[in-house]
PQR file with spaces between the fields and no chain letter, atoms N, CA, C, O and H, PARSE charges and radii, in Angstrom:
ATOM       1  N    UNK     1      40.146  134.037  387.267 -0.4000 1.5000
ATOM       2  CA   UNK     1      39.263  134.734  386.344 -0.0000 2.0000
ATOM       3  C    UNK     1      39.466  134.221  384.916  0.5500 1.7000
ATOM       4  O    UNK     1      38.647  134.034  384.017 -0.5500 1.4000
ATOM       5  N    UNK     2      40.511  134.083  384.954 -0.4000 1.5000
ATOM       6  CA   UNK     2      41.018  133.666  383.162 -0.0000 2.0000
ATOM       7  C    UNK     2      40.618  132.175  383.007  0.5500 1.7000
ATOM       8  O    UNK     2      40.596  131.671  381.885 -0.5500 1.4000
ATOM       9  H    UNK     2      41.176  134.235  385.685  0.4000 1.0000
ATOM      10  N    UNK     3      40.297  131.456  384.125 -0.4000 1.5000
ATOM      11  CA   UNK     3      40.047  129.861  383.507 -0.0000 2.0000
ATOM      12  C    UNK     3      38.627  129.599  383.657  0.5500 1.7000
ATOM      13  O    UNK     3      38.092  128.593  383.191 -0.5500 1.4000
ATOM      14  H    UNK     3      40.315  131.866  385.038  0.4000 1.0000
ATOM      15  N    UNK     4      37.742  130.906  384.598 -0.4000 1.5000
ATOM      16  CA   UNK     4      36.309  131.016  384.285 -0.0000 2.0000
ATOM      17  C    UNK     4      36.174  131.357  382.851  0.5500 1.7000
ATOM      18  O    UNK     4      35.620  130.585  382.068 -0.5500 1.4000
ATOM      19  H    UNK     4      38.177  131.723  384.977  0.4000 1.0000
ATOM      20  N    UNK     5      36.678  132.514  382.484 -0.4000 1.5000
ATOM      21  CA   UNK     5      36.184  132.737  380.822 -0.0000 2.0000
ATOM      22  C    UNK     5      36.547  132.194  380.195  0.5500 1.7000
ATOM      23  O    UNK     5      36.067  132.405  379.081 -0.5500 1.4000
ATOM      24  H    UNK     5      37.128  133.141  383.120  0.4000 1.0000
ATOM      25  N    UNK     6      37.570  131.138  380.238 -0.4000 1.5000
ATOM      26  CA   UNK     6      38.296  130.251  379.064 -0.0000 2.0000
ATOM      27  C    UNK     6      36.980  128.919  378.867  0.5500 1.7000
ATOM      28  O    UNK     6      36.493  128.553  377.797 -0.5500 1.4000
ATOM      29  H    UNK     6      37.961  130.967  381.142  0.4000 1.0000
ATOM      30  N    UNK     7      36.593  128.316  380.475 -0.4000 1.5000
ATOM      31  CA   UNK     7      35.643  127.474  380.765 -0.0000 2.0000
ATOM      32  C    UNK     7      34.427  127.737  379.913  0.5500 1.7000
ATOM      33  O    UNK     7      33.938  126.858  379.202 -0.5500 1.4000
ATOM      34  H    UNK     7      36.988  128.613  381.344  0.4000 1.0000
ATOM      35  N    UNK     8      33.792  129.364  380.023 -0.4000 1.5000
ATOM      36  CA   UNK     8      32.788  129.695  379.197 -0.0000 2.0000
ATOM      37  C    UNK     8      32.669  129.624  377.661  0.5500 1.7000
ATOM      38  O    UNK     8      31.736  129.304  376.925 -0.5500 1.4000
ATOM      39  H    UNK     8      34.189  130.077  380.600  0.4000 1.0000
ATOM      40  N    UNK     9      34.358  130.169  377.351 -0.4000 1.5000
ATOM      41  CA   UNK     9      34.054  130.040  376.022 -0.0000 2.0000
ATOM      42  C    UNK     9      33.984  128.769  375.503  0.5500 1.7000
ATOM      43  O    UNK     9      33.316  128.696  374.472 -0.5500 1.4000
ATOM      44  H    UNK     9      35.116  130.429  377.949  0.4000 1.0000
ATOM      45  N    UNK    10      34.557  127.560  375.977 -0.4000 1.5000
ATOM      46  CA   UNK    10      34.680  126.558  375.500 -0.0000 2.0000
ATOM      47  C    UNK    10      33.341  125.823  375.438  0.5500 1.7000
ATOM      48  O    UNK    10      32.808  125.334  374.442 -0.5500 1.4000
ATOM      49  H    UNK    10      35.099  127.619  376.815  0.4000 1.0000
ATOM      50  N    UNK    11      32.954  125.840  376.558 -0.4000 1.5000
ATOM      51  CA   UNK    11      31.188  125.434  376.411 -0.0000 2.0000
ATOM      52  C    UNK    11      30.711  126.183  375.396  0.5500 1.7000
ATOM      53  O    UNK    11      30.118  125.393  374.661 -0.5500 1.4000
ATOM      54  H    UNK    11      33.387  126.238  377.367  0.4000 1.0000
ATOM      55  N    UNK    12      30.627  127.541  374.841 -0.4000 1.5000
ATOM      56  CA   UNK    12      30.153  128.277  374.043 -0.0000 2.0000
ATOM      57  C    UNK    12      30.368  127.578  372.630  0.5500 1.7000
ATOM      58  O    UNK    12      29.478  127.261  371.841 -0.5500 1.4000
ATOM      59  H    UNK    12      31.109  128.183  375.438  0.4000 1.0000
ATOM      60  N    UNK    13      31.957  127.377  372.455 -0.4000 1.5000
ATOM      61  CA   UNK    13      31.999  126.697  370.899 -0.0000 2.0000
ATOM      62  C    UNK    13      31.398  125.329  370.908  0.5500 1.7000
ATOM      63  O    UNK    13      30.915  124.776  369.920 -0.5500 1.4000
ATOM      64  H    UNK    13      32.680  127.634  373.096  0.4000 1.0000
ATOM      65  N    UNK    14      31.484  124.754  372.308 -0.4000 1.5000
ATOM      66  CA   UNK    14      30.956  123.130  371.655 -0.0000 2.0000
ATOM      67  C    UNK    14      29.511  123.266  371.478  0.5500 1.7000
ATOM      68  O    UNK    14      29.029  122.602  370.560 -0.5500 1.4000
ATOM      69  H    UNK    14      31.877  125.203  373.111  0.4000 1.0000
ATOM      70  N    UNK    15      28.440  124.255  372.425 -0.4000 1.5000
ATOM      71  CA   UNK    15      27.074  124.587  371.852 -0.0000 2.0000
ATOM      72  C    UNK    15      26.867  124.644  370.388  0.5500 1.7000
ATOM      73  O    UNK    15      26.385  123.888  369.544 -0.5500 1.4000
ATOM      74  H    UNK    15      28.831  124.794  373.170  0.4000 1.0000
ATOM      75  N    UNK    16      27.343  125.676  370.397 -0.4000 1.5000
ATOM      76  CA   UNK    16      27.904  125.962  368.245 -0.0000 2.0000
ATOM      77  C    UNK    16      27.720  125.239  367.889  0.5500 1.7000
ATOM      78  O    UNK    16      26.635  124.984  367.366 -0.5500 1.4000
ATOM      79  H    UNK    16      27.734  126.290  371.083  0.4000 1.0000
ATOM      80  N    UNK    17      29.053  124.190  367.997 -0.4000 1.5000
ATOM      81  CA   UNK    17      29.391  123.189  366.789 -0.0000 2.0000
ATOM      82  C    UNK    17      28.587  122.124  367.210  0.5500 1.7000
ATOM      83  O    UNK    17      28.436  121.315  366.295 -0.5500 1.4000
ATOM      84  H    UNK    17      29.934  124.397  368.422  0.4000 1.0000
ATOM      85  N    UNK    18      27.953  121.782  368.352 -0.4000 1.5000
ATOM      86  CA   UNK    18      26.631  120.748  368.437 -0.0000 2.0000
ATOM      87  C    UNK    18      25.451  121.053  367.695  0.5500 1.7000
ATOM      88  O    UNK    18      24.629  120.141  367.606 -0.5500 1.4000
ATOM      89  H    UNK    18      28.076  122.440  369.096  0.4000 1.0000
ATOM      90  N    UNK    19      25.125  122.413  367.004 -0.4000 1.5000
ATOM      91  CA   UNK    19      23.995  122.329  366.383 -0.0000 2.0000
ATOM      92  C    UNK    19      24.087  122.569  364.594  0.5500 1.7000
ATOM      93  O    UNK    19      23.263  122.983  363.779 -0.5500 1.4000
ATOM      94  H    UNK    19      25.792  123.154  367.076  0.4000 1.0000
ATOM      95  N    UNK    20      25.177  122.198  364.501 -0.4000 1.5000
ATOM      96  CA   UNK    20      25.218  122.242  362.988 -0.0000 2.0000
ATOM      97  C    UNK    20      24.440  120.625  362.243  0.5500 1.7000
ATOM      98  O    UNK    20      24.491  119.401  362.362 -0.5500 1.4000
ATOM      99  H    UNK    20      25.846  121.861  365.164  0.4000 1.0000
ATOM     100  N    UNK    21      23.946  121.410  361.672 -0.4000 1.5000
ATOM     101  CA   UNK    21      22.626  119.901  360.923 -0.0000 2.0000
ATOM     102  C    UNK    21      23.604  118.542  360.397  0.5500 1.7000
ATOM     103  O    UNK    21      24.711  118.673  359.875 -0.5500 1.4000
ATOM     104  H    UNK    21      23.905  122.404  361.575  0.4000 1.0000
ATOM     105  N    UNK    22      23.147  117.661  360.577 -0.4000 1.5000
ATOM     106  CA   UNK    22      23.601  116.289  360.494 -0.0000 2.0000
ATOM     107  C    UNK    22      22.560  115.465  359.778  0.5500 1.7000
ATOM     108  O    UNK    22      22.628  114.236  359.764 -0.5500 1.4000
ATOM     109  H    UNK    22      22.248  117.554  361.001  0.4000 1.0000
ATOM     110  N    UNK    23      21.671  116.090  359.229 -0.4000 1.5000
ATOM     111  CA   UNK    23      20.549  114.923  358.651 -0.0000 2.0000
ATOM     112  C    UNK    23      20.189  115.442  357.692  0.5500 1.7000
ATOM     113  O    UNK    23      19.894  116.617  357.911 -0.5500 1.4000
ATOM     114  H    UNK    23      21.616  117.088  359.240  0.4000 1.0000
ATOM     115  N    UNK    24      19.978  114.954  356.075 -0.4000 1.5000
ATOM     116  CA   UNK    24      19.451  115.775  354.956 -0.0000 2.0000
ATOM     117  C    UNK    24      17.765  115.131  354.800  0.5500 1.7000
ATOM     118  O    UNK    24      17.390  113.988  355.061 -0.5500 1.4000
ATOM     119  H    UNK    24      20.218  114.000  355.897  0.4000 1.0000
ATOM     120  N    UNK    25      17.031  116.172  354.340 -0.4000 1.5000
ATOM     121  CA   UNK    25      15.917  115.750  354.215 -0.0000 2.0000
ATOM     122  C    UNK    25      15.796  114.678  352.646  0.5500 1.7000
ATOM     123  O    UNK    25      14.854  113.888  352.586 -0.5500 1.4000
ATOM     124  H    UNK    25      17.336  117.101  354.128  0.4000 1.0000
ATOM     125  N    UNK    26      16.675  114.744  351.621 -0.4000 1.5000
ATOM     126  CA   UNK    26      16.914  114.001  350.999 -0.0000 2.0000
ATOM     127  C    UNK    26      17.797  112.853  351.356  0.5500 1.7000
ATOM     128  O    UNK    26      19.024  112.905  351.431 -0.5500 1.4000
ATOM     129  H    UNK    26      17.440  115.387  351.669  0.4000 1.0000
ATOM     130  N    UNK    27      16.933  111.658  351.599 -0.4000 1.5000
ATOM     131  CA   UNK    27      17.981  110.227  351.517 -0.0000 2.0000
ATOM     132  C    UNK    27      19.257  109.871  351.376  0.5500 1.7000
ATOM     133  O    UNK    27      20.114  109.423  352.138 -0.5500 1.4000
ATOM     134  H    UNK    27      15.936  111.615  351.538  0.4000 1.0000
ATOM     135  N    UNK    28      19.171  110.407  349.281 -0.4000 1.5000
ATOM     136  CA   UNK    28      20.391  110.054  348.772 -0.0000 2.0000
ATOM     137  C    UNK    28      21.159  111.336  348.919  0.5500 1.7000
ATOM     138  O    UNK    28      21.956  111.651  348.035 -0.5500 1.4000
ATOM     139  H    UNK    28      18.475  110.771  348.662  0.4000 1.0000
ATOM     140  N    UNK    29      20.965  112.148  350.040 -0.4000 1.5000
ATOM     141  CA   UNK    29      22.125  112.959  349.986 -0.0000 2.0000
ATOM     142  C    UNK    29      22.505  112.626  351.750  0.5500 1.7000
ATOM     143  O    UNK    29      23.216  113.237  352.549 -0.5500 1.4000
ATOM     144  H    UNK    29      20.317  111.892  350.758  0.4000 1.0000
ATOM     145  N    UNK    30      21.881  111.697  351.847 -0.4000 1.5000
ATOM     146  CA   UNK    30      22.423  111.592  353.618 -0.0000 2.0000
ATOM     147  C    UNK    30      23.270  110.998  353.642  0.5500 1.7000
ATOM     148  O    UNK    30      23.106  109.788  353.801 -0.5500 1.4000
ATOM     149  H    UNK    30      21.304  111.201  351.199  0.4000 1.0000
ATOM     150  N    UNK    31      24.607  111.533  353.499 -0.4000 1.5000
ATOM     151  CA   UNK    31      25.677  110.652  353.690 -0.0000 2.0000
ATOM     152  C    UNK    31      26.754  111.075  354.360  0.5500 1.7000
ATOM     153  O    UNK    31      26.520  112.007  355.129 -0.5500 1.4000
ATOM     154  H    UNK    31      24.740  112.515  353.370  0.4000 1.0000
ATOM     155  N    UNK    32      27.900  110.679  354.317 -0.4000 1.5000
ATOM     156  CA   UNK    32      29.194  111.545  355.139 -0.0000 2.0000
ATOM     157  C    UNK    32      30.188  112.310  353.727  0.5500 1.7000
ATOM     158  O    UNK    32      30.936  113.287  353.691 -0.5500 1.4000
ATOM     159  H    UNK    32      28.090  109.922  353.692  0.4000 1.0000
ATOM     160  N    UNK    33      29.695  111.208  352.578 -0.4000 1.5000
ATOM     161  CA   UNK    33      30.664  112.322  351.472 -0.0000 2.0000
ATOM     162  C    UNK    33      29.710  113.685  351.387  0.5500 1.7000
ATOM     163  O    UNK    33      30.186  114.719  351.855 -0.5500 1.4000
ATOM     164  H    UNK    33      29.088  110.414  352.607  0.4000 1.0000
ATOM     165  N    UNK    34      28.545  113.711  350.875 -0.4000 1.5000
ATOM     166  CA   UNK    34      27.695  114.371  350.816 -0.0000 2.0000
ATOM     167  C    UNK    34      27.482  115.781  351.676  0.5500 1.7000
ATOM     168  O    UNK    34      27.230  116.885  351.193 -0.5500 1.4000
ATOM     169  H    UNK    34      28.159  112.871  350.495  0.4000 1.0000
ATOM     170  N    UNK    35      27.671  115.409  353.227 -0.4000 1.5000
ATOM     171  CA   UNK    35      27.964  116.157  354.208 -0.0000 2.0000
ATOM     172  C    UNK    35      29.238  116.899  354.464  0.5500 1.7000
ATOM     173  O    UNK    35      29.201  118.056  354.881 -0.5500 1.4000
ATOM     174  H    UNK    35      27.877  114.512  353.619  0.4000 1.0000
ATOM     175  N    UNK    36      30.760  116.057  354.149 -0.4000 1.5000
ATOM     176  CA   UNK    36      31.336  116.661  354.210 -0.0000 2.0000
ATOM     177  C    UNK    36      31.802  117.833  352.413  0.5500 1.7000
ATOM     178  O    UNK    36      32.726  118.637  352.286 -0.5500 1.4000
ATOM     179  H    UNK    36      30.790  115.117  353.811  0.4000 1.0000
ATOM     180  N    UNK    37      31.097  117.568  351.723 -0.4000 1.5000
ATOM     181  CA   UNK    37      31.492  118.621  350.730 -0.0000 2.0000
ATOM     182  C    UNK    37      30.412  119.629  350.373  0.5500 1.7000
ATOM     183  O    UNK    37      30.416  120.417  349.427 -0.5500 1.4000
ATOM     184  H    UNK    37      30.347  116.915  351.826  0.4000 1.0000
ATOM     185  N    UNK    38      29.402  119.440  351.393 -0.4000 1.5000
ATOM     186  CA   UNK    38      28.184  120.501  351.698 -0.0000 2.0000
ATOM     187  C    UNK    38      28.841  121.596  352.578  0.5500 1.7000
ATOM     188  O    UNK    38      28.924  122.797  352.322 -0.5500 1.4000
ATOM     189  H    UNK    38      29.398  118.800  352.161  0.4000 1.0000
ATOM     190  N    UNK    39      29.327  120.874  353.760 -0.4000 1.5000
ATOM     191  CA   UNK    39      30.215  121.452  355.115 -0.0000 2.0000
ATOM     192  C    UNK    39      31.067  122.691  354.519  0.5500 1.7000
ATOM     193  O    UNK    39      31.122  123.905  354.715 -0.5500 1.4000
ATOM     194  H    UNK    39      29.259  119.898  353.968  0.4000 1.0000
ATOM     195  N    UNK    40      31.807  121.586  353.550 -0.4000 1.5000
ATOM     196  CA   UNK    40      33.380  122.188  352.759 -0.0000 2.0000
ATOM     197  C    UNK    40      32.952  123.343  352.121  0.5500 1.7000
ATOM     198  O    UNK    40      33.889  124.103  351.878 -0.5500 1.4000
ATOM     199  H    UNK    40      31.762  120.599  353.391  0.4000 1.0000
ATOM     200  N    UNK    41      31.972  123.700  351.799 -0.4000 1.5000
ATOM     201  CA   UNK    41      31.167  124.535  350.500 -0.0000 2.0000
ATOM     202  C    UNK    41      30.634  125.727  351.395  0.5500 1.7000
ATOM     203  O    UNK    41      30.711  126.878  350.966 -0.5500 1.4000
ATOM     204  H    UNK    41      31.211  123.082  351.996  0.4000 1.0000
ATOM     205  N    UNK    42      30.198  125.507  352.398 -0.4000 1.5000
ATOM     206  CA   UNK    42      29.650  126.681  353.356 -0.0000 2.0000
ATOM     207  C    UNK    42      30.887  127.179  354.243  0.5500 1.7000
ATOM     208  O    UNK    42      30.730  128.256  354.818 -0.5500 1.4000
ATOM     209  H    UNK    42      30.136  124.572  352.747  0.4000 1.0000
ATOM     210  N    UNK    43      32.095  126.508  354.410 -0.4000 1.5000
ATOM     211  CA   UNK    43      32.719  127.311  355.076 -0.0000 2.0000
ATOM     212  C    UNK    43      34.095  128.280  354.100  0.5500 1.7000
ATOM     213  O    UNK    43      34.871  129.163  354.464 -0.5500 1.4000
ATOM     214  H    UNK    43      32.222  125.633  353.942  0.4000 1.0000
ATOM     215  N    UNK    44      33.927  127.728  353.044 -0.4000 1.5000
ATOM     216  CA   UNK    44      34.468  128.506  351.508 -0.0000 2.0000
ATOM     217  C    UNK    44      34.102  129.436  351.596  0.5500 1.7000
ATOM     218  O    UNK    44      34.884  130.387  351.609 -0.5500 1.4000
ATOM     219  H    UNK    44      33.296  127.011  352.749  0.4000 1.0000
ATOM     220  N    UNK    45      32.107  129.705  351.745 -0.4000 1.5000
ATOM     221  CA   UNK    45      31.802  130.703  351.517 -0.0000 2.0000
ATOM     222  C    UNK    45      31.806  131.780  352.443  0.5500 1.7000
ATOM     223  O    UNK    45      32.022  132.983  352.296 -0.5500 1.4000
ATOM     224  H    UNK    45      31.472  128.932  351.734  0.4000 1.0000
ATOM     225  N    UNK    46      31.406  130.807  353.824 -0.4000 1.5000
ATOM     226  CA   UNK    46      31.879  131.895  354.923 -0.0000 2.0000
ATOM     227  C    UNK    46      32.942  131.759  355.979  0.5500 1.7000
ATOM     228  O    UNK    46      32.807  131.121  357.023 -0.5500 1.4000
ATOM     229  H    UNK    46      31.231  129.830  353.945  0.4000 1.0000
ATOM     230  N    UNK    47      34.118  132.486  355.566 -0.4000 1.5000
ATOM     231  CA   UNK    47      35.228  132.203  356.028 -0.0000 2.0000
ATOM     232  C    UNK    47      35.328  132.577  358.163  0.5500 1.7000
ATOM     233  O    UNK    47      34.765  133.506  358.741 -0.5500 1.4000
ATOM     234  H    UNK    47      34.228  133.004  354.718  0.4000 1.0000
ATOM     235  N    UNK    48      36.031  131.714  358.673 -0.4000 1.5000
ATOM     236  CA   UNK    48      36.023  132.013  359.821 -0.0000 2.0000
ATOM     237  C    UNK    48      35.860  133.690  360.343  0.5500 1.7000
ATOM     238  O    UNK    48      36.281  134.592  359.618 -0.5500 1.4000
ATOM     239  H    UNK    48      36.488  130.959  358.203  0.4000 1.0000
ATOM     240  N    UNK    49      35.596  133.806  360.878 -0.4000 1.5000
ATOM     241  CA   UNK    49      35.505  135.492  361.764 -0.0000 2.0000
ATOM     242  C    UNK    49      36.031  135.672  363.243  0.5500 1.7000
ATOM     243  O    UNK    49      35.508  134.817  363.958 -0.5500 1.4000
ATOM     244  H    UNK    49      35.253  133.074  361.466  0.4000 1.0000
ATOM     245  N    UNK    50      36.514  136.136  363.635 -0.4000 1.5000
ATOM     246  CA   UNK    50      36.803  136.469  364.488 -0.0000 2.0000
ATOM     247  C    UNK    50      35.848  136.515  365.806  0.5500 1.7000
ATOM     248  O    UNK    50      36.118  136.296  366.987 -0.5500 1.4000
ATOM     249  H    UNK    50      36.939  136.830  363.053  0.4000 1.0000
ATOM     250  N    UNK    51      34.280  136.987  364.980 -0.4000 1.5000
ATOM     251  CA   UNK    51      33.536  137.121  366.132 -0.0000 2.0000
ATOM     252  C    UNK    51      32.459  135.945  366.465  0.5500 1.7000
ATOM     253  O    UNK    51      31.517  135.786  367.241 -0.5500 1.4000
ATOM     254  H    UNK    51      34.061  137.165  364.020  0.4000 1.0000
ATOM     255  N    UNK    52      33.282  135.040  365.205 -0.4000 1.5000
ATOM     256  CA   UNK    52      32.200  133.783  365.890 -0.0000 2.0000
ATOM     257  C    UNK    52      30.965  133.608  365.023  0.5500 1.7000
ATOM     258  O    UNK    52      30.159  132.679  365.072 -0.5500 1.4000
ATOM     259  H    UNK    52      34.047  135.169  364.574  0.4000 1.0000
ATOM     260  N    UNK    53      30.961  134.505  364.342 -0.4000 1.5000
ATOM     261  CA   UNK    53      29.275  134.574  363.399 -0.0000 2.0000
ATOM     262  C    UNK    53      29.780  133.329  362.239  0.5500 1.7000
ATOM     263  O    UNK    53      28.999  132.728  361.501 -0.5500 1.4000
ATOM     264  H    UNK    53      31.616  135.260  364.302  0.4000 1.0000
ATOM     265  N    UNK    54      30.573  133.222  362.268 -0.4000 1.5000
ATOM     266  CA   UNK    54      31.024  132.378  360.889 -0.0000 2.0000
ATOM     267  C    UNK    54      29.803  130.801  361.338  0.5500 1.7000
ATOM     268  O    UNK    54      29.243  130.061  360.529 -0.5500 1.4000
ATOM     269  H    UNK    54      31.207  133.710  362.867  0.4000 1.0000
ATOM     270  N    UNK    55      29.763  130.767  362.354 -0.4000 1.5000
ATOM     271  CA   UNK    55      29.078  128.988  363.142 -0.0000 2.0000
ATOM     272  C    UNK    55      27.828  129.588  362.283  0.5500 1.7000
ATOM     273  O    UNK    55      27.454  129.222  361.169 -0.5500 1.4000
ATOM     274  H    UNK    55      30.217  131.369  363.011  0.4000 1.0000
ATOM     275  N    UNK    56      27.315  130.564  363.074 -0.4000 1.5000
ATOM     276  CA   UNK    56      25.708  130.771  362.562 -0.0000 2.0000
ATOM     277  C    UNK    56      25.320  130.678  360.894  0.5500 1.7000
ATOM     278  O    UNK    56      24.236  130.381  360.393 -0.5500 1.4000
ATOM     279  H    UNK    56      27.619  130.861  363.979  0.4000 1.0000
ATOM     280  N    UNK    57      26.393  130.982  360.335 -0.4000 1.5000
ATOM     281  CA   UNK    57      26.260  131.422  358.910 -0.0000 2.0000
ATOM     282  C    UNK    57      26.603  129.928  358.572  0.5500 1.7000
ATOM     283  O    UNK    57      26.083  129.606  357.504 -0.5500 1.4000
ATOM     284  H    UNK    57      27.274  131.224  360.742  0.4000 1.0000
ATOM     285  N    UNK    58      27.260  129.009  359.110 -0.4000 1.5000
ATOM     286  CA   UNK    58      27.478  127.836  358.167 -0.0000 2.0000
ATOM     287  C    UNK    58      26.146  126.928  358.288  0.5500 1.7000
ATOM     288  O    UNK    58      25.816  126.145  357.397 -0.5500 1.4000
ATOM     289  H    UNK    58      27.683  129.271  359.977  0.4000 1.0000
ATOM     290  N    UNK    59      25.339  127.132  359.608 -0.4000 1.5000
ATOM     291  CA   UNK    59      24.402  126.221  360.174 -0.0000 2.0000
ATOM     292  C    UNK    59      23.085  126.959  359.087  0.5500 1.7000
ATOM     293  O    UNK    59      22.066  126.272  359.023 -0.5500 1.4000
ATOM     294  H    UNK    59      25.608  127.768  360.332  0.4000 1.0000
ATOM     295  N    UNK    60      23.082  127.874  358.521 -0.4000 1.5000
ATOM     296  CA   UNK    60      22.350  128.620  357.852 -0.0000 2.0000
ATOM     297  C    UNK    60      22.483  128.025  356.838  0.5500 1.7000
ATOM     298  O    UNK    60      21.586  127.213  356.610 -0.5500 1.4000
ATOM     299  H    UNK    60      23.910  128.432  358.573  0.4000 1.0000
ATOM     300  N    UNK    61      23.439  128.120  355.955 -0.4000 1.5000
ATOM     301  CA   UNK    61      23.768  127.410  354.739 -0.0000 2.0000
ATOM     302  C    UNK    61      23.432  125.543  354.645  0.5500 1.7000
ATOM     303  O    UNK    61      22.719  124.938  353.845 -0.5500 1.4000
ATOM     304  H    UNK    61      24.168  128.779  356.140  0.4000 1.0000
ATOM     305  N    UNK    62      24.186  125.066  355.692 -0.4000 1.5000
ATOM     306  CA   UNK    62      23.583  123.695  355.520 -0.0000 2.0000
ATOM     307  C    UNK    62      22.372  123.755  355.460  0.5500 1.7000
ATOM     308  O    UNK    62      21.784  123.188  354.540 -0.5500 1.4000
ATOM     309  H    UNK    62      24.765  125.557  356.343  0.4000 1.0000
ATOM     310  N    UNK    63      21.543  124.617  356.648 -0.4000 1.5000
ATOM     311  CA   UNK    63      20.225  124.305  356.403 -0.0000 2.0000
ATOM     312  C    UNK    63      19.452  124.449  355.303  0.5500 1.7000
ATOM     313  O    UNK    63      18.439  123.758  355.191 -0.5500 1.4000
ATOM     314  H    UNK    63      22.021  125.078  357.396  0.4000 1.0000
ATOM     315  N    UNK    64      19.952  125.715  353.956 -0.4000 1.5000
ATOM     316  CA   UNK    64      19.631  126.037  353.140 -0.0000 2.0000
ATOM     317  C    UNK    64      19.956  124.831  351.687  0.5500 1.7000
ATOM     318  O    UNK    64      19.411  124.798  350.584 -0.5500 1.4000
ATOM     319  H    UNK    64      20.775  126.276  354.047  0.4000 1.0000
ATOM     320  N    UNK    65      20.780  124.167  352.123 -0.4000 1.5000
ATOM     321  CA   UNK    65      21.668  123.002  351.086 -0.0000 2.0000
ATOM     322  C    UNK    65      20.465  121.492  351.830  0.5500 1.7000
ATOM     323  O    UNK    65      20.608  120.391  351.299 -0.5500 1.4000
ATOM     324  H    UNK    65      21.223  124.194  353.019  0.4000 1.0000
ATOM     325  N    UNK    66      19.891  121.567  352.459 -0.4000 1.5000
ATOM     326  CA   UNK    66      18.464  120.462  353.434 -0.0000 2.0000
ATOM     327  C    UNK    66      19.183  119.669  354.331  0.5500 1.7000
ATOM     328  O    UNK    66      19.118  118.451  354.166 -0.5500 1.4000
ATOM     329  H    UNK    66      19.774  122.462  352.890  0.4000 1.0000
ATOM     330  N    UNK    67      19.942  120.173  355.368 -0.4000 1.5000
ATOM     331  CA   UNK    67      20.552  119.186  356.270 -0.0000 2.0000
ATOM     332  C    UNK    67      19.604  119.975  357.828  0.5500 1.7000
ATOM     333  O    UNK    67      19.635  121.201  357.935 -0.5500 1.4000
ATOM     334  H    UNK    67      19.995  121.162  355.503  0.4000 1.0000
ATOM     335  N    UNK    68      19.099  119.415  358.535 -0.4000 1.5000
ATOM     336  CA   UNK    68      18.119  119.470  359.831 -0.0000 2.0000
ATOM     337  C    UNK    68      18.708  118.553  360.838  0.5500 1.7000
ATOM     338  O    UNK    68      18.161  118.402  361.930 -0.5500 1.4000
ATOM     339  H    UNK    68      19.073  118.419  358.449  0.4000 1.0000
């Protein structure tokens, strides 16, 4: 039982973290410095949680900073 739900959750976080935006609609901000201190900046603001909402809220923010 415990390595079914361990199995689930793990698929669960890599879903997550597969849909966090990787592409800016601006050019000169498509980059990896760019990305990673956009990244760095949304998870400042929303600090991990316990229940997991922290993924949704960062994929929110990039999207709000133009990464798709």
């Amino acid at each position: 039982m415990k390595l079914i739900f361990s199995c689930l959750l793990l698929i669960l976080v890599l879903v997550a973290c597969a849909k966090i935006p990787t592409q800016n609609l601006d050019a000169t901000k498509n980059n990896a410095k760019t990305f990673n201190q956009d990244i760095a900046d949304c998870q400042l603001a929303y600090p991990e949680q316990n229940s997991g909402i922290h993924h949704k809220q960062w994929i929110a923010c990039m999207e709000l900073k133009g990464w798709r």
